[in-house]
Steps between C-alpha positions, in 0.01 A plus 500: 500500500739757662337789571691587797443696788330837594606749785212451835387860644395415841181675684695786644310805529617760292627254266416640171649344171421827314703716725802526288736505834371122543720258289528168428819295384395589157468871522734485707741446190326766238639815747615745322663691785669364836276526843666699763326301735383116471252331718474129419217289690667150521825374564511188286750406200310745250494784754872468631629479124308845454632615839868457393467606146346827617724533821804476194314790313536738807113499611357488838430129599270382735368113523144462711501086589200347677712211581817500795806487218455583121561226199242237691594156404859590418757407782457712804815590622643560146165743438604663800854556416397624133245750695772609725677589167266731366420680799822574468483647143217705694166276373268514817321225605215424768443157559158345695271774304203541374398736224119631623447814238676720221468839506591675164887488568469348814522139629342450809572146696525393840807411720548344849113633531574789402426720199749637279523647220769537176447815203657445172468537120407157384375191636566165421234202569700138526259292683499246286397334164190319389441276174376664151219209448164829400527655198555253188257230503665270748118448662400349152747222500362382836880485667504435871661765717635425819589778797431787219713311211518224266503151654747278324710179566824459488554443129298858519200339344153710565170266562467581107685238223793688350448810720814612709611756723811686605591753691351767781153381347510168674543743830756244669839637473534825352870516381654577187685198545198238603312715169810380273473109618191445521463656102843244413230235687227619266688460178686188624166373516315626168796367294522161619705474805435391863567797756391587805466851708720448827485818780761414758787610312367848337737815589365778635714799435461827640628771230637725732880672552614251650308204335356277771399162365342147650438133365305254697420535907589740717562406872161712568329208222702194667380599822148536421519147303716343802767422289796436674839713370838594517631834404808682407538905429807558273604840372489529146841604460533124419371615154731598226305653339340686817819598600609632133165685490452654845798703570558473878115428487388180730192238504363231682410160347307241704488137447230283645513115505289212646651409791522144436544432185677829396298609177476794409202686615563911445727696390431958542781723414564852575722670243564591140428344259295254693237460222770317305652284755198354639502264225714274625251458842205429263736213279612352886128473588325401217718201493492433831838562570672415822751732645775236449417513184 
């Protein structure tokens, strides 16, 4: 089973999905015509890649995030440098707000306790994604479901003999690249083999201009999970291939280790092409790699 994953419209008054100004990530793509103006309601990795692609176009950017810095999750103070990019390129942002109503072409939210307001052609809703598990029968099989997706284990077995799962259905980690393991698990499995679905190492990659991208714990996760660390910032000018493909362009790369036995814990970069070189971070810590190493 992999369904996949749906676009959530939260309760905000005003919010109506058959107002064609109100988009998705899907209709998002089947414009016909570039906005003037874009309001996008949430400032995670789907609504910053939209942010930069339409900053690039020449429309009107502005990012509404409930929470105090946009890309939650990512690394904080390389999510604050990437924001401090686009505002530059002229995308607005307003941190620590809350959308409370839409009004035709208006977003309404509040600031600081204060309301405020932003006009514009289109709006885009990114508050998240839920699992696809209504709609084809899934309640006839008898599946389990778990926090709104499909429970499996970790050779992404259901509850159901020779039923698996992949993907934003299971409602876990919704990347492109978790979606792509966890199917390799899946067929690993069907055919024979003995795999197993491991999360620690999974990139997350921003898609943005420049890429940002992250593999295993931030220093925001290893202090939450008192893990002790060391950590070194580097420029990424100590890529090649960063430095033949950014043209007095820089980046930051940051390197987190256990502090005792030096394995690697994290790895985020901030620079193009990111996306590609983040490999390398996931190899180091799926093998346990030490930095000596």
């Amino acid at each position: 089973i992999a369904t996949g994953s749906e676009a959530i419209l939260p309760p905000i008054p005003g919010l109506d999905p058959a107002n064609d100004v109100i988009l998705t990530s899907r209709e998002i793509l089947s414009l016909n015509d570039k906005p003037e103006s874009l309001v996008i309601i949430g400032g995670g990795i789907i609504g910053i890649e939209f942010a930069s692609f339409f900053n690039s176009l020449g429309t009107k950017v502005t990012v509404i995030e409930m929470l105090g810095e946009i890309l939650g999750g990512m690394d904080r103070e390389l999510s604050a440098m990437l924001r401090e990019i686009y505002t530059k390129k002229g995308v607005v942002f307003y941190l620590s707000s809350k959308v409370t109503g839409i009004r035709e072409h208006e977003v309404v939210f509040e600031i600081n306790g204060r309301e405020s307001s932003v006009s514009c052609d289109k709006i885009l809703v990114s508050t998240g994604r839920r699992p696809v598990t209504r709609g084809f029968g899934l309640e006839n099989l008898g599946v389990e479901l778990i926090n709104g997706g499909i429970r499996v284990d970790e050779k992404m077995r259901t509850n159901i003999p020779n039923v698996y799962a992949a993907g934003d259905v299971t409602g876990f980690s919704l990347l492109a690249h978790t979606a792509s393991r966890e199917g390799e698990v899946v067929v690993n499995n069907l055919t024979g083999g003995n795999d197993r679905m491991r999360y620690h190492a999974i990139p997350g990659v921003v898609y943005t201009n420049p890429e940002f991208a992250g593999a295993g714990l931030t220093e925001e996760m290893a202090a939450q999970k008192k893990i002790e660390y060391r950590m070194a910032s580097l420029p990424m000018t100590y890529s090649g291939r960063f430095v033949a493909e950014n043209e007095g362009g820089n980046g930051l790369c940051k390197v987190l280790v256990g502090a005792k036995h030096g394995e690697v814990l994290g790895v985020h970069m901030l620079g193009n092409p990111s996306g590609e070189l983040i490999y390398g971070a996931c190899m180091a810590i799926e093998a346990e790699m030490t930095l000596k190493e």
